[in-house]
C-alpha positions as CSV (number, residue, x, y, z in Angstrom):
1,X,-21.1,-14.5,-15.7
2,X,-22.5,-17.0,-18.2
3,X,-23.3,-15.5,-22.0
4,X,-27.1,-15.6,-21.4
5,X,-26.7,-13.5,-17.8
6,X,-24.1,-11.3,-18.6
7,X,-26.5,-8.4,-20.2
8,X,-29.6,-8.7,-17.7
9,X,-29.7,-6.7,-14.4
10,X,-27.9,-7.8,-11.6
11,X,-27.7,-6.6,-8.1
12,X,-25.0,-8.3,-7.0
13,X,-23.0,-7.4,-9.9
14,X,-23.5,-4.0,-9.9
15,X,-22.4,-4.0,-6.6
16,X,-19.7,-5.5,-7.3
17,X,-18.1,-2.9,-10.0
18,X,-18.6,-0.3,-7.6
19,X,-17.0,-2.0,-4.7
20,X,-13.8,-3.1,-7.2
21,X,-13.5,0.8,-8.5
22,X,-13.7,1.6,-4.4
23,X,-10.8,-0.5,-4.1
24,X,-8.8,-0.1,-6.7
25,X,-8.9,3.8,-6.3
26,X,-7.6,3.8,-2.5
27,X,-5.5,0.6,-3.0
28,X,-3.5,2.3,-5.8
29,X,-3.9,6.1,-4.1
30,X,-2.8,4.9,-0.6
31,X,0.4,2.7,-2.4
32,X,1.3,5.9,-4.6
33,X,1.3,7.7,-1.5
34,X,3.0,5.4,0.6
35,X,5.9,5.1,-1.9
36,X,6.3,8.8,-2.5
37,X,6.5,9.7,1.1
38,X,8.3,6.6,2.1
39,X,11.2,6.7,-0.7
40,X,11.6,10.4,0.5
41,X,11.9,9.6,4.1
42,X,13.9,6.0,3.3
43,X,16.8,8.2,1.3
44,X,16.9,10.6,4.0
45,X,17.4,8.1,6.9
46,X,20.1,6.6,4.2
47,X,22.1,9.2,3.6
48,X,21.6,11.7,6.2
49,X,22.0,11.7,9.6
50,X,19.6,12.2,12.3
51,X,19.4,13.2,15.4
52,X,16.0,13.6,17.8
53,X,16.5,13.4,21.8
54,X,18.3,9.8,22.3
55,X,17.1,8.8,18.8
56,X,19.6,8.3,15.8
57,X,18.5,7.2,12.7
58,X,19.0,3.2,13.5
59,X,16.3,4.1,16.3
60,X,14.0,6.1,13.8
61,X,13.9,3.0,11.5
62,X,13.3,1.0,14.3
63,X,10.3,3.3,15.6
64,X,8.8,3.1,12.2
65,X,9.3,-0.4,11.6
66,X,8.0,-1.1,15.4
67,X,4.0,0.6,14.4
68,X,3.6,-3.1,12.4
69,X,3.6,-4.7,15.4
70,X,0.3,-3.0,17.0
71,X,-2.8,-5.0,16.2
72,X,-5.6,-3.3,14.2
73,X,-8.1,-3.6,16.9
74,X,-5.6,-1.5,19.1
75,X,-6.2,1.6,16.4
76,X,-10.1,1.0,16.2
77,X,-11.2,3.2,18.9
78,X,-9.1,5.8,18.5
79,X,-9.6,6.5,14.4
80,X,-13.0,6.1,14.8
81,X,-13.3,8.6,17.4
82,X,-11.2,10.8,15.1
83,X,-12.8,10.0,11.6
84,X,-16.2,11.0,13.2
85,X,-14.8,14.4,14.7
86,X,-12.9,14.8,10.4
87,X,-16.5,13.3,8.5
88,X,-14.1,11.0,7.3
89,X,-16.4,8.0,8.1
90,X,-17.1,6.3,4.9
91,X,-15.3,8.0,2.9
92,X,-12.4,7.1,0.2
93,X,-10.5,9.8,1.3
94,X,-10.1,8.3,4.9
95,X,-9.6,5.1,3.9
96,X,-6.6,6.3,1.5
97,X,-5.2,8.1,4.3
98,X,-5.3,5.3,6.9
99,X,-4.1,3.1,4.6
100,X,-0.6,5.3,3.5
101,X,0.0,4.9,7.6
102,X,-0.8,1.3,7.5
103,X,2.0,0.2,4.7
104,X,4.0,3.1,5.1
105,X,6.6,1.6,7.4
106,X,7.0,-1.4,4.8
107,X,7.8,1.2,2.2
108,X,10.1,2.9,4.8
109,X,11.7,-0.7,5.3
110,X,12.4,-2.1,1.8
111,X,13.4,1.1,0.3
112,X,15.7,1.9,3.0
113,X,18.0,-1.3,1.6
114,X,17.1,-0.4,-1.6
115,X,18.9,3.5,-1.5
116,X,21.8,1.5,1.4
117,X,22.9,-0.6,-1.7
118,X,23.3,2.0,-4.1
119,X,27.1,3.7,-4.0
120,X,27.0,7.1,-2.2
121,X,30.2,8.0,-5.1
122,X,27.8,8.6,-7.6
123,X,25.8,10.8,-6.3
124,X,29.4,12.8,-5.2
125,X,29.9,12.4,-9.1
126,X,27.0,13.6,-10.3
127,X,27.1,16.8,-7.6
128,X,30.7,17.6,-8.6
129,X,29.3,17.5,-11.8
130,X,26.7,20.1,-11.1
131,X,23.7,18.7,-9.8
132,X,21.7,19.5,-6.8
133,X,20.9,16.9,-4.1
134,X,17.6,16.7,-5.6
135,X,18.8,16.6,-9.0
136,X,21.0,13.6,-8.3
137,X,18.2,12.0,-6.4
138,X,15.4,11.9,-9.2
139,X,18.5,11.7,-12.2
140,X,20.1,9.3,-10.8
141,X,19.5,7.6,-7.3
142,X,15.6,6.8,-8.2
143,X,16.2,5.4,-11.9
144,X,18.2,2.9,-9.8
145,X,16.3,2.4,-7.0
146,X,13.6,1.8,-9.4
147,X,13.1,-2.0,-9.1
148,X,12.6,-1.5,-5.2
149,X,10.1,0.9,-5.6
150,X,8.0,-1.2,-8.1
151,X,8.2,-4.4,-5.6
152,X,7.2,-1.9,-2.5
153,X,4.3,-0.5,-4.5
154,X,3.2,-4.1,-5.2
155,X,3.4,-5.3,-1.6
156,X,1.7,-2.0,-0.6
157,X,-0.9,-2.6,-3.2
158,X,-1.8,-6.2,-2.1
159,X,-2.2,-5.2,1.6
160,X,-4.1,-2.5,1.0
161,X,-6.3,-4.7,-1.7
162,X,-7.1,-7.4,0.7
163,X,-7.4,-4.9,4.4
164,X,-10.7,-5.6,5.5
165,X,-10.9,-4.9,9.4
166,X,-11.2,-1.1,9.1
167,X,-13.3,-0.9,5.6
168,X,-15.5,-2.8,7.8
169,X,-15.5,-0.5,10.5
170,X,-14.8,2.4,9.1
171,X,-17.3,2.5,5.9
172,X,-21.1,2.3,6.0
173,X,-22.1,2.1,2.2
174,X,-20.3,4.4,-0.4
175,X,-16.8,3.9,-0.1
176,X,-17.0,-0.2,1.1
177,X,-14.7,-2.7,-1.1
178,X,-14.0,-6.0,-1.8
179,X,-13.5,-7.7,1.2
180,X,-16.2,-6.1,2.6
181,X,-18.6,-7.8,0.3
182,X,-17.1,-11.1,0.4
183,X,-17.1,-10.9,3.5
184,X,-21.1,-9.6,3.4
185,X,-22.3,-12.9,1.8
186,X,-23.0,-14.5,5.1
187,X,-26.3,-13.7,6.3
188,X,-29.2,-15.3,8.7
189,X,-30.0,-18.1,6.0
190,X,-26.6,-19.4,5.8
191,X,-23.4,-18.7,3.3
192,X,-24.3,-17.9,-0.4
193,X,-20.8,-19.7,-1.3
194,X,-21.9,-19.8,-5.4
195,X,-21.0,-15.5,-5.3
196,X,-18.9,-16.1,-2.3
197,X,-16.6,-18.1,-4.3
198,X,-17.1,-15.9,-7.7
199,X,-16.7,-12.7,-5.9
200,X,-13.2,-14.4,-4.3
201,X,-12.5,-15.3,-7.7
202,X,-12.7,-12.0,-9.5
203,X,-10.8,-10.2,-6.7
204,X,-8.2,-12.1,-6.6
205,X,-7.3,-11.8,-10.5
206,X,-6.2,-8.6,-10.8
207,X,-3.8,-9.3,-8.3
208,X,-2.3,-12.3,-10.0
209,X,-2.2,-10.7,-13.6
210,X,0.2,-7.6,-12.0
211,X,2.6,-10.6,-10.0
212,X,2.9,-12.4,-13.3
213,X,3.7,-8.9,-15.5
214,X,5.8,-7.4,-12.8
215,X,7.4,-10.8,-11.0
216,X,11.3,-9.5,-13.0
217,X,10.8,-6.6,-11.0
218,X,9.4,-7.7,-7.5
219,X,12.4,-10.7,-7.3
220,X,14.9,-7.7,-8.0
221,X,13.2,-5.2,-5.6
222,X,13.4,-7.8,-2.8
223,X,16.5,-8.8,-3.3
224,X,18.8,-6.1,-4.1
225,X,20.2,-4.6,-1.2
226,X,20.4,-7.9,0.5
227,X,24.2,-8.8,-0.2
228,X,26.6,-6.4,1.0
């Protein structure tokens, strides 16, 4: 990264731009994702309610909240098995997808409290007022609920940013990221810890430079909702 290097060839750091577009492009797909689905599902489970067999929707949070508790190595077998049968194996696609399921009970969690703290009266207000359900949910329940959404997309983002046990298994060449190649700089003659430590360095900024522009916003996410 030195002025006299910066313009001559470089393996490793060609690599490395396409590893950090790999990553950033299913870190920021599979965190859209996961917030979309999950704020639509989190109202739902707020304001709604459910009932399937014994389940109620204390049980249904619970059952979503539960999948963070099964080990990655648990999961291995089974979405390789699948992703082979799809031709999803090293592809973007199937990483973005696994990862939506991986955060998406986080996103379920946080923005469950999030929708919980905002007064049910003015949505009634706004639908005496004329307004649909949805209309009252995008006009006014998500302009409030915005802060939440922000500090679950952030979470979401840095898990699926640094997630590195199934873009090992589940990528070969094309759609491997950073952690992978991090990872990837240990080899039969030892640790190469020079690009070890840059390549730790430079993925590791992008992350700080969004906490420190979006910090107002994560604090109030994670909090609101907390004091009844």
């Amino acid at each position: 990264l030195s002025p006299d290097t910066l313009t001559r060839p470089s393996t490793v750091r060609n690599e490395f731009i396409g590893r950090f577009f790999n990553s950033v492009i299913t870190s920021v797909s599979a965190s859209f994702l996961a917030v979309l689905i999950g704020s639509l599902a989190a109202y739902g489970l707020s304001r709604f309610a459910y009932k399937i067999g014994w389940m109620r929707n204390k049980d249904i949070s619970f059952f979503f909240l539960s999948q963070l508790i099964l080990p990655p190595v648990v999961l291995a077998l089974p979405f390789l098995a699948l992703y082979r049968e799809l031709a999803l194996l090293d592809s973007m696609v199937g990483l973005i997808l696994l990862y939506t399921l991986m955060v998406l009970p986080i996103v379920i969690w946080i923005m469950r409290d999030q929708f919980g703290g905002i007064p049910i009266e003015l949505e009634e207000a706004a639908l005496v007022d004329g307004l649909s359900i949805w209309g009252a949910f995008f006009r006014i329940v998500l302009p409030l609920a915005a802060p939440g959404m922000v500090a679950a997309f952030i979470l979401s983002l840095v898990l699926c940013w640094n997630e590195y046990f199934f873009a090992a298994l589940l990528t070969a060449t094309h759609a491997k990221t950073i952690p992978v190649m991090v990872a990837s700089q240990t080899g039969s003659q030892g640790i190469s810890w020079w690009s070890m430590a840059a390549l730790s360095c430079a993925a590791i900024a992008p992350l700080v430079v969004i906490g420190i522009f979006l910090e107002k916003y994560i604090i109030k996410g994670m909090t609101a909702g907390s004091v009844k």
